[in-house]
C-alpha positions, 0 to 999 in steps of 0.5 A: 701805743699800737702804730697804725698800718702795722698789724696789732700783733705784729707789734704786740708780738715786738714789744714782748720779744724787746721785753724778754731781750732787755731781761724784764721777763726772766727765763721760766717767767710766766708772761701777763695772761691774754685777759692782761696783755688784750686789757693793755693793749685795748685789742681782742683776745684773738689778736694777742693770741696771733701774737703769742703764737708768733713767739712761739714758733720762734721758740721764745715763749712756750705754752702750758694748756690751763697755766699760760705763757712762759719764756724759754730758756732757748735749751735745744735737746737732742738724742743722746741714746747713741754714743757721740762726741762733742761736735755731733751734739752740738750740731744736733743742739743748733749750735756752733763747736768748737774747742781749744787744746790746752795739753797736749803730752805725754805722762806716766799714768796716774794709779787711778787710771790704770783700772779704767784703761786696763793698763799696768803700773808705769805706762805712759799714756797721752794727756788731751786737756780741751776747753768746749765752746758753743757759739764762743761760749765756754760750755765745758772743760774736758781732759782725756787719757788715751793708752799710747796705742790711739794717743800716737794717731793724734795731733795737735793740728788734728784735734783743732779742728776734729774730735778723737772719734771722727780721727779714729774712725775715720782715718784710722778705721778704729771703732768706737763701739761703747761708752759707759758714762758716770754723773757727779755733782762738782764745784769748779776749783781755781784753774777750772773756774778761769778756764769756764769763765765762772766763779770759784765754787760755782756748781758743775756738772762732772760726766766720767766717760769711757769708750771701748772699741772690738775686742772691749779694749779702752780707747779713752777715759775722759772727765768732762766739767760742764757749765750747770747754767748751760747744760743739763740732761734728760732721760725718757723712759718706756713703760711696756704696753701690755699689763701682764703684771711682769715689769722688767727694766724700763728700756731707755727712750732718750737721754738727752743733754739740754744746752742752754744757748 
């Protein structure tokens, strides 16, 4: 099976990467252990272990001390405990953003909007509906209302190819200095379903965000409907050192969105 004048694990490490590729181990799968794969390939322990550690650099296998191999699911996590947008997670994540603008309007602001953006019964506010993708791929579905204050700096042009953070802060010098974020299990409708490219009824993961700039004044409520089989979160959390017996709230380490490639 093993070609000659090729390093075994080389080989060894090639037939599992095409084994992964053509889906005959699944993400999460747990591979054949060394004793197996040294029994299959009539080569050393050693040699197989120089071949599991080369699909480990490459972040196609990972390894559990005491259980063995698995194949990863190629999610790349980053640091989410700053407030950033879509593109700034992407990038962190290795992947290629970017989005279609789908609205782009004005329209009188619905009763449920008017707390969130502190506004009074019939204002106009701006409607901002984007398709996200990663390499291509459609990952989200977002749609944004910014009071007319900040929706006037947009445009269309703008929005192709930028976010609404990097427009503020950086051509206009507007801040955005918080966010509170809001998690909900959701299930995609008809339009949402079309737009994600999966089926109707199919889980999502619904993010309600607000952003504030000085002065705690509403710079945007937005609703994201992500892909559950592209994206999911993590958090890390601190126990404090000393044991002195006062445990106050566990300060947050990481909150981290986890991309499936």
């Amino acid at each position: 099976m093993l070609k000659k004048g090729i390093p075994r694990h080389s080989q060894i490490s090639q037939w599992l990467r095409s084994q992964i590729e053509d889906g005959v181990f699944e993400a999460e799968e747990k591979l054949p252990s060394e004793n197996d794969l040294a029994k299959k390939f009539d080569v050393s322990r050693v040699t197989i272990r120089r071949a599991l550690q080369s699909l480990e650099s490459e972040e196609i296998i990972y390894r559990c001390q005491g259980l063995g191999s698995f194949v990863s699911d190629k999610r790349t996590p980053h640091n989410l405990v700053r407030l950033t947008d879509f593109n700034e997670d992407m990038a962190k994540a290795g992947l290629n953003a970017s989005s279609e603008v789908h609205e782009f309007k004005i329209i009188d602001a619905p009763s449920w909007l008017l707390p969130p953006l502190q506004l009074d019964e019939g204002t106009k506010v701006m409607q901002v509906d984007r398709l996200r993708m990663a390499d291509g791929s459609p990952v989200a579905f977002d749609s944004t209302w910014l009071p007319i204050l900040y929706g006037q700096l947009l445009s269309l042009e703008k929005l192709k190819s930028s976010t609404i953070y990097k427009i503020l802060e950086e051509e206009y010098d507007i801040s955005v200095i918080r966010g509170t974020y809001r998690f909900t299990a959701d299930i995609a409708d008809k339009s949402l379903a079309s737009e994600l490219k999966v089926d109707e009824g199919s889980p999502l993961l619904m993010i309600e965000r607000s952003t504030y700039t000085i002065g705690n004044k509403p710079v945007y409520f937005q609703r994201r409907y992500y892909r559950t089989d592209k994206v999911t979160y993590e958090m890390t959390l601190e126990r404090p050192q000393e044991d002195n017996g006062d445990y106050p709230e566990l300060p947050m380490k990481e909150f981290i969105p986890v991309f499936n490639r």
